[in-house]
C-alpha positions as CSV (number, residue, x, y, z in Angstrom):
1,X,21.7,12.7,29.7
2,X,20.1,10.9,26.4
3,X,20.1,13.6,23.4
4,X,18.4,11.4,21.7
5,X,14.4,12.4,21.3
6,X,11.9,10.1,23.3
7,X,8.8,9.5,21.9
8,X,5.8,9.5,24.6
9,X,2.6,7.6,23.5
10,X,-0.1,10.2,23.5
11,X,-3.2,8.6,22.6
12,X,-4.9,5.7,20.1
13,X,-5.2,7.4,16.4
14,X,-8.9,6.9,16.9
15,X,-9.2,9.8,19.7
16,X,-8.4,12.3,17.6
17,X,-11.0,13.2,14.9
18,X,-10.7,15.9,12.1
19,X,-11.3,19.3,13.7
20,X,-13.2,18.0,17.1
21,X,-11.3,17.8,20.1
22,X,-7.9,18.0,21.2
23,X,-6.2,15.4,23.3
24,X,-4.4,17.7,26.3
25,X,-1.5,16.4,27.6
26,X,1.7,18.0,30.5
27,X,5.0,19.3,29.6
28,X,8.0,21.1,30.9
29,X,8.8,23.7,28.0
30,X,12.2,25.5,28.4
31,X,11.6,24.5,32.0
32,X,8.3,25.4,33.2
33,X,5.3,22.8,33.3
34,X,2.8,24.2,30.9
35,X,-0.1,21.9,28.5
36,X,0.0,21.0,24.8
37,X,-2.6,19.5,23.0
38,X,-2.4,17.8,19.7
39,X,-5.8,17.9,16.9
40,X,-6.2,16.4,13.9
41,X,-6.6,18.5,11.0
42,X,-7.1,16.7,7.3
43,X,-6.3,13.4,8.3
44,X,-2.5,14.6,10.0
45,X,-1.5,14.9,13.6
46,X,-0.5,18.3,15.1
47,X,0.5,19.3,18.6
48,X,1.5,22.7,20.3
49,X,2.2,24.1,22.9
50,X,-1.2,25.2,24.7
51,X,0.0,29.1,24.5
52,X,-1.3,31.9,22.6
53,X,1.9,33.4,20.5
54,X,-0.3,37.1,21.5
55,X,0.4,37.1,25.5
56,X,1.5,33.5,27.1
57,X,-2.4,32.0,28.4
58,X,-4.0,28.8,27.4
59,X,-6.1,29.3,24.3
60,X,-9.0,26.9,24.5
61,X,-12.4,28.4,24.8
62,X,-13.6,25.4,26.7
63,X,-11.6,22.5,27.5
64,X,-10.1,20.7,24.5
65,X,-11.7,23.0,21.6
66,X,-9.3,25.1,19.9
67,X,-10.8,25.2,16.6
68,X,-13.5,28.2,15.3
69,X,-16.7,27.3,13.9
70,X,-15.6,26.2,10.8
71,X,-13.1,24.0,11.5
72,X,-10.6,25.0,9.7
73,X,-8.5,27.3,12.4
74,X,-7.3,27.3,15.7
75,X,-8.6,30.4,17.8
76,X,-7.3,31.8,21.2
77,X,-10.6,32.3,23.2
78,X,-9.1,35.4,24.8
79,X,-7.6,37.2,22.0
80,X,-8.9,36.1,19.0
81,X,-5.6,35.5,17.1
82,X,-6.3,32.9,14.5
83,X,-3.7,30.0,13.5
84,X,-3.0,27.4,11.1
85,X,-3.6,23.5,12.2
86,X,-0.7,22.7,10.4
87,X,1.7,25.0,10.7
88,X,1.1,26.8,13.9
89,X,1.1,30.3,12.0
90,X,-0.8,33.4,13.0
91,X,-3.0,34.0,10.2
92,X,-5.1,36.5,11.7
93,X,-6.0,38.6,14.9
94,X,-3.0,39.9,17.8
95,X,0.1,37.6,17.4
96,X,3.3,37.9,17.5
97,X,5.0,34.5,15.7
98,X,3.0,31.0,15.7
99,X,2.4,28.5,18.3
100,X,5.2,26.5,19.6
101,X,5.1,22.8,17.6
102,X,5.4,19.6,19.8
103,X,6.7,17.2,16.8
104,X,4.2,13.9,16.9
105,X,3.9,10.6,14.8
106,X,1.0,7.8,14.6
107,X,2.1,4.4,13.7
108,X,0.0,1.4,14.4
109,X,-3.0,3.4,15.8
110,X,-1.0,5.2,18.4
111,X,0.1,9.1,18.8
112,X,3.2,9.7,20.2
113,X,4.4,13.2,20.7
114,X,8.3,13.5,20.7
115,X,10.6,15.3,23.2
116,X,13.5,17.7,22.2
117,X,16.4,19.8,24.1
118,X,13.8,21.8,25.8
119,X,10.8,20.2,26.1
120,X,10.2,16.9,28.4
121,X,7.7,15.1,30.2
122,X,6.6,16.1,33.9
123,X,8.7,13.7,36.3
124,X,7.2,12.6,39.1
């Protein structure tokens, strides 16, 4: 088995805009299929795992929007727990610990989101 981390392109650079909407994308985290979604927040890449850190349920309030009204967090629809773009950390609301990070890079225009020891793209 290769230990060494894949990246997976995502999506062009261009899809993602500062605070709008996510791209969604399928994973296997520590061996369940589950969704992350990456944002741009202040001109960086971010993805997590599409989980609220409060009780384990997807977080968007419609599909693709994560972010409150300002644009400067990421809400849980459900809950109400408030987190950091670029960490991932509870800053407000019913959590317990951050969202789980999905490490990405952009070169040449494309996102790619990287795989690690427990997280891996669905096979078909």
């Amino acid at each position: 088995m290769n230990a060494t981390p894949e990246q997976i392109p995502l999506c062009n650079g261009s899809d993602l805009k500062n605070g709008g909407e996510a791209v969604p994308f399928d994973v296997v985290y520590c061996g369940q299929t589950g969704r992350g979604f990456a944002i741009r927040f202040e001109d960086h890449v971010y993805a997590y795992l599409n989980r609220c850190a409060h009780v384990p349920m997807e977080m968007d309030y419609q599909p693709n929007r994560f972010f409150d009204s300002t644009g400067q967090w990421l809400l849980c629809a459900t809950h109400g727990a408030t987190y950091s773009p670029e960490t991932g950390e509870c800053r407000g609301g019913p959590c317990r610990g951050g969202l789980v990070r999905i490490a990405l890079t952009e070169s040449d225009g494309v996102v790619h989101w990287h795989t690690s020891h427990n997280l891996k793209p669905i096979e078909f």
